[in-house]
N, C-alpha and C positions, 0 to 999 in steps of 0.2 A: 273158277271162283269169280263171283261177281264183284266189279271195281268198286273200293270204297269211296264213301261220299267224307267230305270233311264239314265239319259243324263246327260252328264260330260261334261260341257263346258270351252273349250281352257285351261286346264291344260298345260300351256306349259314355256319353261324357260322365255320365252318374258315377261312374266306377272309373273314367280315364284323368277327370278335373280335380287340380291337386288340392283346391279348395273345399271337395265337396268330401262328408262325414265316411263317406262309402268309400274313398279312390285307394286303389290297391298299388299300393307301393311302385311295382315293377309294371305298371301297366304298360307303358310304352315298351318296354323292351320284349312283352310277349305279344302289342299289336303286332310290332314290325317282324316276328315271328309267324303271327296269323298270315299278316299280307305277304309274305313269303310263300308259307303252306296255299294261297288263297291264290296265288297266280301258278302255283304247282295243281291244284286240284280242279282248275275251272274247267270246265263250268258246273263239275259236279261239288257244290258249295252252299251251306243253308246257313243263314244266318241267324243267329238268336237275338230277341228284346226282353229285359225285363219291364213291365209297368206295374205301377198301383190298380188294382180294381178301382171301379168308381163308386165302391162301397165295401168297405170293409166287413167280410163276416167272418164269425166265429174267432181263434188264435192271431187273428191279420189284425180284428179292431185294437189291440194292446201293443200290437208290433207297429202300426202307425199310428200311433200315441208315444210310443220312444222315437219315431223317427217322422216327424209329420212336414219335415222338410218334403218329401217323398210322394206326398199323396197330392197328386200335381195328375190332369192328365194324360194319355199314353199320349196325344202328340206335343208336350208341353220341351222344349228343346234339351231338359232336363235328361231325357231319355232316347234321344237322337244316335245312332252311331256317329262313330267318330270317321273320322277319314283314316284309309282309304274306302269304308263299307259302305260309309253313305253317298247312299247315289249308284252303287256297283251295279245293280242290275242283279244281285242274286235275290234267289228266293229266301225272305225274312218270315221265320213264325216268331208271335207275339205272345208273350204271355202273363197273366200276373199271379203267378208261382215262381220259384225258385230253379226247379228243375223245369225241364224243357221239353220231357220226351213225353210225348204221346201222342194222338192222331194224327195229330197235325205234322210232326215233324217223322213220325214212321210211316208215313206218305209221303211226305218229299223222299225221302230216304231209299223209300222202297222195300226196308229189310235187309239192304247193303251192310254192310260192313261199316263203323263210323272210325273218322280220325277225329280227337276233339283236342281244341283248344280255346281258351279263352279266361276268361273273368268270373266270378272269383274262385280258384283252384277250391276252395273250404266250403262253397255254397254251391253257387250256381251248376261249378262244373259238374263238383260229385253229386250234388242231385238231379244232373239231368246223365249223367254215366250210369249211375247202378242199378235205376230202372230199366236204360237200353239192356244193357248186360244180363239183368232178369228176365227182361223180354228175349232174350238168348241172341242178342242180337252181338257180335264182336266189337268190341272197343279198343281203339289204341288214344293213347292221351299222350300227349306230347307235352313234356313239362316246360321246356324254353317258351310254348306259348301257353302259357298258364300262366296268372299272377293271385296270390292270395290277397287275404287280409293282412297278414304278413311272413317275411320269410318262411317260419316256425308253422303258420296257419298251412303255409302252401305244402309245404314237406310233409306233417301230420294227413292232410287231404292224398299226396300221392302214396302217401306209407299205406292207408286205408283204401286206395281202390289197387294197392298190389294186390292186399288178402284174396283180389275176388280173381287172381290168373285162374284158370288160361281164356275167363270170357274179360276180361280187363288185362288190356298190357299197358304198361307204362314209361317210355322211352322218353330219353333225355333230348334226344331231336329224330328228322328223318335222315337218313343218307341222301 
């Protein structure tokens, strides 16, 4: 069986700053989970960005018009990882969608097996999870590094990628 890769999704100040409209409650306590998983998995480790496009089209133009703090661009510090990702040396796919998975990240990947963790359990995570898992690709999602929008947001998001065992497993840590 080929080794899995672990995927770190949108660790970044947008979702980690306790100021900002997006920050998910528990973030700090599922980074320091990632960076745990992230010196356990190196160097096989891909990081994930969310950014604004530099133009909104179609259902995005109305979502940043509720949220126009946001449409900032992808190198504006808004959007930065936080420590310890910035700066790591792994490989980062960028995106500005929600989910995460597609060429760009089933190329680093390779079709491996993914561990995922990260920001936000309700969004980001499950929508870059239940495409992998379409694409028949194995997922485990580790909920200690996961943070929602909140508690309730993050439990409802792991309740919903249990439906999809045995291509989604969802474990409360690693051994």
């Amino acid at each position: 069986m080929t080794d899995p890769w672990l995927v770190l999704v949108d660790l970044q100040r947008v979702f980690g700053a306790p100021d900002s409209p997006w920050a998910a409650p528990r973030f700090d306590a599922a980074a320091a989970a990632c960076a745990r998983l992230a010196d356990r998995f190196a160097p096989r480790v891909v990081l994930t960005r969310f950014v604004a496009p530099a133009r909104p089209a179609g259902a995005w133009g109305p979502y940043y018009e509720q949220f126009p703090f946001a449409l900032v661009p992808s190198g504006d510090p808004l959007y930065d990882l936080v420590d310890p990702f910035a700066g790591s040396g792994f490989e980062v796919v960028t995106r500005t969608t929600f989910g995460k998975w597609g060429p760009e990240l089933a190329a680093a990947t390779g079709g491996a097996p993914l561990v995922v963790g990260g920001v936000s359990t309700d969004c980001c995570v499950l929508s870059t999870v239940l495409p992998a898992a379409d694409d028949g690709v194995g997922v485990t999602v580790v909920a200690e590094a996961c943070a929602g929008a909140s508690e309730a947001d993050h439990t409802r998001a792991l309740d919903a990628m249990r439906l999809y065992a045995p291509l989604v497993e969802v474990v409360d840590s690693l051994p």
